[in-house]
N, C-alpha and C positions, 0 to 999 in steps of 0.2 A: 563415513556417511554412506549408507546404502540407496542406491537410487530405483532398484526395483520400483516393476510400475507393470502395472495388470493394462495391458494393452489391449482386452478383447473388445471394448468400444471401437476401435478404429485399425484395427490387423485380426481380421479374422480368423478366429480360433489359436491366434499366436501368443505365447508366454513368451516375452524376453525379456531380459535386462540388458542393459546398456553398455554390461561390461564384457557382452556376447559378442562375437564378430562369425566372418568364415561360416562354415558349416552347418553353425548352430545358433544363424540369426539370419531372419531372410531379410533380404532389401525392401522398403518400403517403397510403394509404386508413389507416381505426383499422385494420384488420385487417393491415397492412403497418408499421405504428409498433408493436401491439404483440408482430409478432414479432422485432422487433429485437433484437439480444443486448446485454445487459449483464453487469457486470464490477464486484466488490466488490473495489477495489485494495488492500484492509486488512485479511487475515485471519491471525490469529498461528498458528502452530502451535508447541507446545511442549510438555515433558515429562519427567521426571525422571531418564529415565537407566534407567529400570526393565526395558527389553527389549529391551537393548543397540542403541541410538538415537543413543545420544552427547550426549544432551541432560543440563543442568543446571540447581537452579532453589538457591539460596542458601538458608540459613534464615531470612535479612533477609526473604525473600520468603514460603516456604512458613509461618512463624509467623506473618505477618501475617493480618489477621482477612477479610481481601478475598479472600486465598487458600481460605482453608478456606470463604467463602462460597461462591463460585465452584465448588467440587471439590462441594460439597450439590448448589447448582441442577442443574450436568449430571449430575450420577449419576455423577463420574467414580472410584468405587470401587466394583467389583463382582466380583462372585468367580469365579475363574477367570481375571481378565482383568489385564493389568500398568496402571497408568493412561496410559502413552504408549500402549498399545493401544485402550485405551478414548478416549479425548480423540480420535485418529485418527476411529476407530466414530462418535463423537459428530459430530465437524468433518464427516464426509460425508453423515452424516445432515441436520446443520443447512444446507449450501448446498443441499443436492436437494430440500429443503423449502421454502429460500428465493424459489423465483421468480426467483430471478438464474440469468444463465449460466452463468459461470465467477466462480471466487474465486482471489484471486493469494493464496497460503500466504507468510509471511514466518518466513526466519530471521532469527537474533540472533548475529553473531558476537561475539567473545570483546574483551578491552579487553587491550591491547599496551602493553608499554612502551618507552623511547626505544631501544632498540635491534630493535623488531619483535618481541619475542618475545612470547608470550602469555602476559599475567599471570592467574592463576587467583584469586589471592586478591582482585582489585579486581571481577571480573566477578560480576554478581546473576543474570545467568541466560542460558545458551547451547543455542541451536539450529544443530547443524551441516548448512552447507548440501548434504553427501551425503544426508544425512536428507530433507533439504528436497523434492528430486533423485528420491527413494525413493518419498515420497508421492503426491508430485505425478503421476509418471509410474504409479502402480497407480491412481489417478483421473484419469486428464486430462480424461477429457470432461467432468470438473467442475473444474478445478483446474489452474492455470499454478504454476511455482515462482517465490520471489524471495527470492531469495538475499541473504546479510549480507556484508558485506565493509567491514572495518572498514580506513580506508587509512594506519594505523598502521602493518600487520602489514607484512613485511616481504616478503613476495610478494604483495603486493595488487593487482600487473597482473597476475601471474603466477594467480593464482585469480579477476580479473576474465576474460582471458581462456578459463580452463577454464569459466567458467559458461557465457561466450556460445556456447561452442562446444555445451555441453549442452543450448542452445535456449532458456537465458534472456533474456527480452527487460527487465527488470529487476532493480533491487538495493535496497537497503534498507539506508541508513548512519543509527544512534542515537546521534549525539553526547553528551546528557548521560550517558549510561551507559555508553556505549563511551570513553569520555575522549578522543573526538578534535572539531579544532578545524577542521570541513571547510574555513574561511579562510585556512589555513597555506601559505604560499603552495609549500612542499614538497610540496603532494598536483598540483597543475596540471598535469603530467604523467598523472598518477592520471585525474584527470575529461577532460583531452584523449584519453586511448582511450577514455573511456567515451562520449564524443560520439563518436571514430569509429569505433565499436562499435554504434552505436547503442542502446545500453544506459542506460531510463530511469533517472533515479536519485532513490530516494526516501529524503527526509531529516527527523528527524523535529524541528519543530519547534514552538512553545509551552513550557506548565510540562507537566513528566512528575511523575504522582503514584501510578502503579503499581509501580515499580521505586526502587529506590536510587539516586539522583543523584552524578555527579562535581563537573561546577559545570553549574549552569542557565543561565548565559551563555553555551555550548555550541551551546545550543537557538533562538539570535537568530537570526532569516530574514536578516538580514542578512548574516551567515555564508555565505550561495549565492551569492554574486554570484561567487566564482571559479568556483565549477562551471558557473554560466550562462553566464559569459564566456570560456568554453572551449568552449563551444555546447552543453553539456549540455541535453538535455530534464529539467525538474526538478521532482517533486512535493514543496512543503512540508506534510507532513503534520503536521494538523492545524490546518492554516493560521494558525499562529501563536497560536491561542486557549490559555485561563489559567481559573482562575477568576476570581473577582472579587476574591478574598485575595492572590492571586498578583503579584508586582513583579519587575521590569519587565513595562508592560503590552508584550506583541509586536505584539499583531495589527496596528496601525499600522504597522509595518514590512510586513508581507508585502503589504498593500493599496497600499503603498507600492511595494514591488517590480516587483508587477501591473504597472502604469502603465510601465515600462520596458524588463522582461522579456517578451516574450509565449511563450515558452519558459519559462515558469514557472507551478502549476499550482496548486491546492491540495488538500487531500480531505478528506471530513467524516469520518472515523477520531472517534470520541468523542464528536462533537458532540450526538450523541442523550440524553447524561446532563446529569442534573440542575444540575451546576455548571457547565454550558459554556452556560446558555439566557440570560447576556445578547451573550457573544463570537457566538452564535448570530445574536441579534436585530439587533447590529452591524455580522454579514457580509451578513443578509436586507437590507440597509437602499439595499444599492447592488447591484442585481440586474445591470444591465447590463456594467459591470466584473468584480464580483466571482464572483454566482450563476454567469456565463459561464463561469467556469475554475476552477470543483470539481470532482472527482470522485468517485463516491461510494466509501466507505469505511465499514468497521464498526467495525471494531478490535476485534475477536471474539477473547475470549469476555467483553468486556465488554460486558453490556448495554445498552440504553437505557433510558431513562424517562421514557415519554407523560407521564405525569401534570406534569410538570413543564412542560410546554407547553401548557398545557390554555387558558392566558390565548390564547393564539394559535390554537392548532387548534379548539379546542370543549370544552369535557369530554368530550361522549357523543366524539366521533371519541379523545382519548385514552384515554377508559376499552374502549375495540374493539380500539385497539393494544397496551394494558397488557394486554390476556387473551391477547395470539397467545404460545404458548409458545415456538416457536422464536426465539432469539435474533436470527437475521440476516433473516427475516422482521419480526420487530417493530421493528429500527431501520432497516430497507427502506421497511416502510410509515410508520413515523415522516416519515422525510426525504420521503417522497412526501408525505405531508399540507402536509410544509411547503415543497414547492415546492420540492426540489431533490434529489428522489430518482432516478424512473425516469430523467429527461434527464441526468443527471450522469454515473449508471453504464450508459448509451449510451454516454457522451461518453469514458469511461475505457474502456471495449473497443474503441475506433475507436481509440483512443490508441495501445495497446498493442498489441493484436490487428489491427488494418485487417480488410484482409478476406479475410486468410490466415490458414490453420489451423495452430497452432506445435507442433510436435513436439518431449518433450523426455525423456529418458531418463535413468535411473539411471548409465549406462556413458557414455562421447563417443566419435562415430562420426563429427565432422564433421571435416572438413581443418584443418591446423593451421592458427591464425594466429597473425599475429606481435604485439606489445602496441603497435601502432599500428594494427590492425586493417583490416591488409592480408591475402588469403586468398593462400595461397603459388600460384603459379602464378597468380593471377588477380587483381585488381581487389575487394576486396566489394563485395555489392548493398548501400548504403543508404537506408531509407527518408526523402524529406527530412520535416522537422517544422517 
């Protein structure tokens, strides 16, 4: 994997790679580190349907007690405003508050059955990625898209390539919820354009305790070895973490993974809450390996919670980050206390971003390509990884 990275945004007139030291890399001043950009690869967007969005959330979901929490903290019911209006309002308010650069938005497609088609009654909650497409592009200077694409559906290259063409340089596949089994060996095709698409692909793995579950064996990191071995660039989010109630334990696998994959990545989506602080303490414990290939993540609009770390960070340092009200702020500074904040979501804008500015649009304006992610009359540029 090449890490090259066009640094003249932020090192003045300097070309380096990362595998330069001594004589032929200068030191970056604090003032040149802290205007580096970074990149929160985990931020949900999603909404009910209320102003014509296309978005869906189940009653499994919306009666649940985490829900109507969540809808208090942000204020997402206010008069005048639909709540996909509002939640939009909130979601930009909270990354331009954050201190981060960009946030990659995720949709949630829909759960297919064996013939492709889209089953409604099994899905807990959809975000479609024209929607995704919509937002992103009325924010971009805050905001990349990343798209759902569940590789069930029956046009799943056929909507992997419309994404790439709309400038998405990632996707986002939910096995426990989405009922797919990204091990099948049926999808290999699927994840061979997405490597030569160069399209990351993020997959979400550990226990899900937000959403309704298909089977939680779904969510085993082990499950990525066909996409890695099709050359896919792969984030396991959430890096395999559970709580401590949770069976099978995962995170062994993903740690396990690391060691073989270096095309494989993790991100701390969640990690910030209360029930993930010993999966936490387990990933801190191997910094060279592990700390190396996170990225950082929120998984907004769930909170985090300092206090819960307080044995490790301090009290007073978690009772400072329990009072920042914005959400992606307080588990910003969380993961920074604990050593894996600003370097992570560096490490994930270099990822995705390099040092090119991505353009991406509601409408697709780019040349066609074909689902092996050939650009017709031409060759594509790929970046290697």
């Amino acid at each position: 994997m090449s890490n090259t990275q066009d640094r003249r945004s932020f090192l003045a007139g300097v070309l380096a790679s990362p595998w330069l030291a001594g004589a032929f890399r200068k030191s970056a001043s604090a003032e040149e580190i802290r205007q580096r950009p970074t990149l929160d690869i985990h931020a949900h967007l999603f909404g009910l349907g209320d102003a014509d969005t296309g978005c869906r959330i189940s009653e499994a979901i919306t009666d649940g007690k985490a829900f109507r929490i969540l809808m208090e903290a942000l204020y997402l019911r206010v008069p005048g405003m639909t709540v996909d209006e509002r939640y939009e309002e909130v979601l930009v308010g909270q990354v331009k508050g954050s201190g981060l650069t960009k946030a990659a938005v995720l949709g949630q497609d829909a759960v297919y059955d064996r013939h492709g088609k889209v089953d409604w009654d099994r899905t807990s909650f959809y975000v479609p990625n024209d929607y995704i497409f919509i937002v992103a592009a009325r924010h971009s200077e805050i905001m990349i898209p990343c798209p759902s694409i569940n590789p069930n559906r029956a046009d799943a290259i056929e909507e992997l390539v419309r994404c790439r063409e709309k400038g998405a340089r990632l996707l986002k596949i939910h096995p426990p919820t989405q009922g797919v089994d990204v091990a099948d060996l049926k999808h290999t095709k699927f994840f061979r354009c997405c490597s030569e698409l160069d399209m990351i692909v993020l997959v979400h793995t550990g226990h899900e305790h937000s959403a309704p579950v298909i089977d939680k064996n779904l969510a085993a990191p082990h499950r990525l070895e066909l996409a890695l071995e099709q050359g896919c660039t792969v984030v396991a989010c959430h890096a395999g973490t559970g709580w401590i109630s949770d069976s099978p334990d995962q995170l062994p696998e993903f740690v396990s993974l690391l060691k073989r994959y270096p095309k494989l990545w993790g991100d701390t989506a969640v990690l910030g809450t209360a029930q993930r602080v010993r999966d936490v303490e387990r990933l801190l414990e191997n910094k060279e390996l592990v700390c190396s290939r996170l990225l950082h993540g929120s998984d907004f609009p769930f909170p985090a919670a300092p206090g819960a770390f307080a044995a490790r960070i301090g009290e007073a340092a978690a009772n400072h980050i329990a009072a920042e009200a914005n959400f992606l702020k307080r588990d910003f500074d969380l993961k920074e206390a604990l050593g894996i904040g600003r370097v992570s979501a560096e490490r994930g804008y270099e990822l995705v971003l390099g040092g090119s500015t991505v353009r991406c649009s509601a409408t697709s304006s780019a040349p066609a390509i074909n689902p092996c992610g050939i650009i017709l009359g031409r060759r594509s540029k790929r970046r290697n990884r």
